[in-house]
N, C-alpha and C positions, 0 to 999 in steps of 0.2 A: 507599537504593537501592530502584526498585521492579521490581515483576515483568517489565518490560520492559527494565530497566536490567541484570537479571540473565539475562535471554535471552541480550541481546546479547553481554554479558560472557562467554559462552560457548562463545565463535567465537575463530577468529583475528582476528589483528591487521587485517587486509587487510579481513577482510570483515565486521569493528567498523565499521572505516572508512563502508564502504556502507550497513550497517544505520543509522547515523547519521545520514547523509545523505539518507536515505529517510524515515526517523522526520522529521527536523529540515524537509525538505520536506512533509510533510502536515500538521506543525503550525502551518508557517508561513499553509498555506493554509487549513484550519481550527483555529483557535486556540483556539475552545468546545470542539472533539471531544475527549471523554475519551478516554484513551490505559487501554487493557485489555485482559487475555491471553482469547483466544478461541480454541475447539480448539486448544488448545498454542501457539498465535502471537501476535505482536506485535499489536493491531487498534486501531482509533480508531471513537467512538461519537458519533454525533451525531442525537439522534431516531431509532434504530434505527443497524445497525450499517453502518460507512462502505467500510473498505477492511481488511485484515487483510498482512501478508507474513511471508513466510519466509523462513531461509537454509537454503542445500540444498552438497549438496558443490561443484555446477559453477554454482550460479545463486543469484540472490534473486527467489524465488515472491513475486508481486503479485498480487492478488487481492479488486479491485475488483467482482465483484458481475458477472454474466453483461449486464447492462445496461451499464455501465461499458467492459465490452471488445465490447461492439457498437460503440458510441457513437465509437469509436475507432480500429475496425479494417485501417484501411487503412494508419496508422501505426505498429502493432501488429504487421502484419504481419513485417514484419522478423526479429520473436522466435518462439523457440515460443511455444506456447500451449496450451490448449484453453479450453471453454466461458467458465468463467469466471475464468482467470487466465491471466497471461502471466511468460516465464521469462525475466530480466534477467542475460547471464553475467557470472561473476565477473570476469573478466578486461577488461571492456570498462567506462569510464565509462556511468554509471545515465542516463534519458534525464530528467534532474528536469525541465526544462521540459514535457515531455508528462506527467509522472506528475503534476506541479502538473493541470495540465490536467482531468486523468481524475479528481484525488480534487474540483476545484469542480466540477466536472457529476454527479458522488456527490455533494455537500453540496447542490447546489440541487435534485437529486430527492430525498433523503430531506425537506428541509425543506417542497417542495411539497406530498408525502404527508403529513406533520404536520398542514399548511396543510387540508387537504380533510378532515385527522378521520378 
């Protein structure tokens, strides 16, 4: 079991569920991204770091990087938010297809910065 495997394990049943769902969608879209605990959270690392989440009593915190939730905002809107994250509530199916979304446009900007050194 790793330190993410033991985050999640630390939740309810329900919002296992979600936390999985979430993980299992960022790895699907980056599949290089090392999965590592960052300020206390679940995060995935790919040439600097990608996307990080939490679970919270009423939401799952996404936290794609203040560029991430520009890039995005109109979609986003829907949810709270601030700056650089957005709150996904427990009660309501995860929006995987927009989250796929927001973590390729996180893996093609960090790789471009790579790219330019």
């Amino acid at each position: 079991m790793n330190d993410i495997d033991k985050y999640i394990a630390g939740f309810p049943r329900d919002t296992q569920k979600l936390l999985e769902q979430l993980r299992a969608t960022i790895k699907k879209v980056s599949p290089q991204a090392d999965e590592v605990i960052s300020y206390g959270m679940p995060a995935f690392k790919l040439n600097g770091m990608l996307v990080w989440f939490a679970a919270h009593s009423k939401h799952i915190g996404f936290y794609p990087r203040v560029s991430g939730i520009k890039a995005f905002k109109k979609e986003l809107s829907i949810f709270k938010g601030a700056t650089g994250s957005v709150q996904f509530p427990l009660d309501k199916p995860l929006p995987l297809n927009l989250i796929s979304r927001i973590v390729k446009f996180r893996v093609k900007e960090n790789l471009q910065r790579a790219a330019k050194g």
